[in-house]
Legacy VTK file of the C-alpha trace (Angstrom):
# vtk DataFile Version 3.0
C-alpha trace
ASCII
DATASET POLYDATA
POINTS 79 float
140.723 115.576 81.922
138.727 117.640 84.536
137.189 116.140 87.683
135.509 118.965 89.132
132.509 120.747 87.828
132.912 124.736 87.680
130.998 126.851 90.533
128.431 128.045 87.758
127.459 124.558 86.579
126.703 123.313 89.882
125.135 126.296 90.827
122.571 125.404 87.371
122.279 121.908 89.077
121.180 123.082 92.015
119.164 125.281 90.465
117.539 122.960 87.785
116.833 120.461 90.650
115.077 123.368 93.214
113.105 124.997 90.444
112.434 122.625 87.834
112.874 123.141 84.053
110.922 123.824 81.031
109.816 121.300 78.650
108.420 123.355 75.272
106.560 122.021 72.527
106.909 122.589 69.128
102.983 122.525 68.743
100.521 123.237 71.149
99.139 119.823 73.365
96.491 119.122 75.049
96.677 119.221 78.996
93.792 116.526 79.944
94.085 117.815 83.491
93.406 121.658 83.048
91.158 121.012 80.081
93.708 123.800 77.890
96.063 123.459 75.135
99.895 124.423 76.587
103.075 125.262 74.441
105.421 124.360 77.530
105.224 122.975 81.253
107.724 123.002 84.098
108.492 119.442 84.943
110.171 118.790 88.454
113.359 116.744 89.727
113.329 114.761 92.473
116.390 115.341 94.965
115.448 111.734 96.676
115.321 109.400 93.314
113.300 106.751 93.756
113.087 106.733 97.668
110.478 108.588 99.369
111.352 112.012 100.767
111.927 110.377 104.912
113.692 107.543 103.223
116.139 109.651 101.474
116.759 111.875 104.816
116.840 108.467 106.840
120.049 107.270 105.164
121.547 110.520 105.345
120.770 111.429 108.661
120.533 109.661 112.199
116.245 111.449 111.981
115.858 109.334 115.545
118.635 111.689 117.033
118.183 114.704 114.955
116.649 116.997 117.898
119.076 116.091 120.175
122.097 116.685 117.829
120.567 119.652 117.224
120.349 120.905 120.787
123.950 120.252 121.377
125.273 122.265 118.461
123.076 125.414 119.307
124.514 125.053 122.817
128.105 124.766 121.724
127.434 127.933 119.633
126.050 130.055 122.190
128.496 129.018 124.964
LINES 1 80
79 0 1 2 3 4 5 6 7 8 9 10 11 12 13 14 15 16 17 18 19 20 21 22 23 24 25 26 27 28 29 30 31 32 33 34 35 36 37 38 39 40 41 42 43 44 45 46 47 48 49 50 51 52 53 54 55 56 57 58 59 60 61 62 63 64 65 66 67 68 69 70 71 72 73 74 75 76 77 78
């Protein structure tokens, strides 16, 4: 059984969640919003689920300290 996922498929994940993907329709359907008839649409992922983008980045990331974290790595690089 493989546990790892190939470079090429994560590369599509990463992919599929930056860009979107495209939902087509075997007939055309009405769009209420633009007022036209459509044959496809892109629909978007979410990379934060059902937490709102700060909340997502707040339990992945000390955001309080950020800057300051930050400064010290750019320091230790240029020293």
């Amino acid at each position: 059984m493989m546990d790892k996922i190939s470079d090429v498929t994560r590369q599509d994940i990463i992919d599929v969640i930056r860009n979107g993907f495209v939902v087509s329709f075997d007939e055309p359907q009405y769009d209420s919003i633009s007022g036209n008839y459509i044959v496809s649409y892109r629909a978007k992922i979410s990379y934060h689920g059902r937490l709102d983008e700060l909340g997502f980045l707040e339990r992945l990331y000390d955001l309080d300290n950020i800057y300051d974290i930050v400064i010290i790595s750019l320091t230790a690089v240029y020293r």
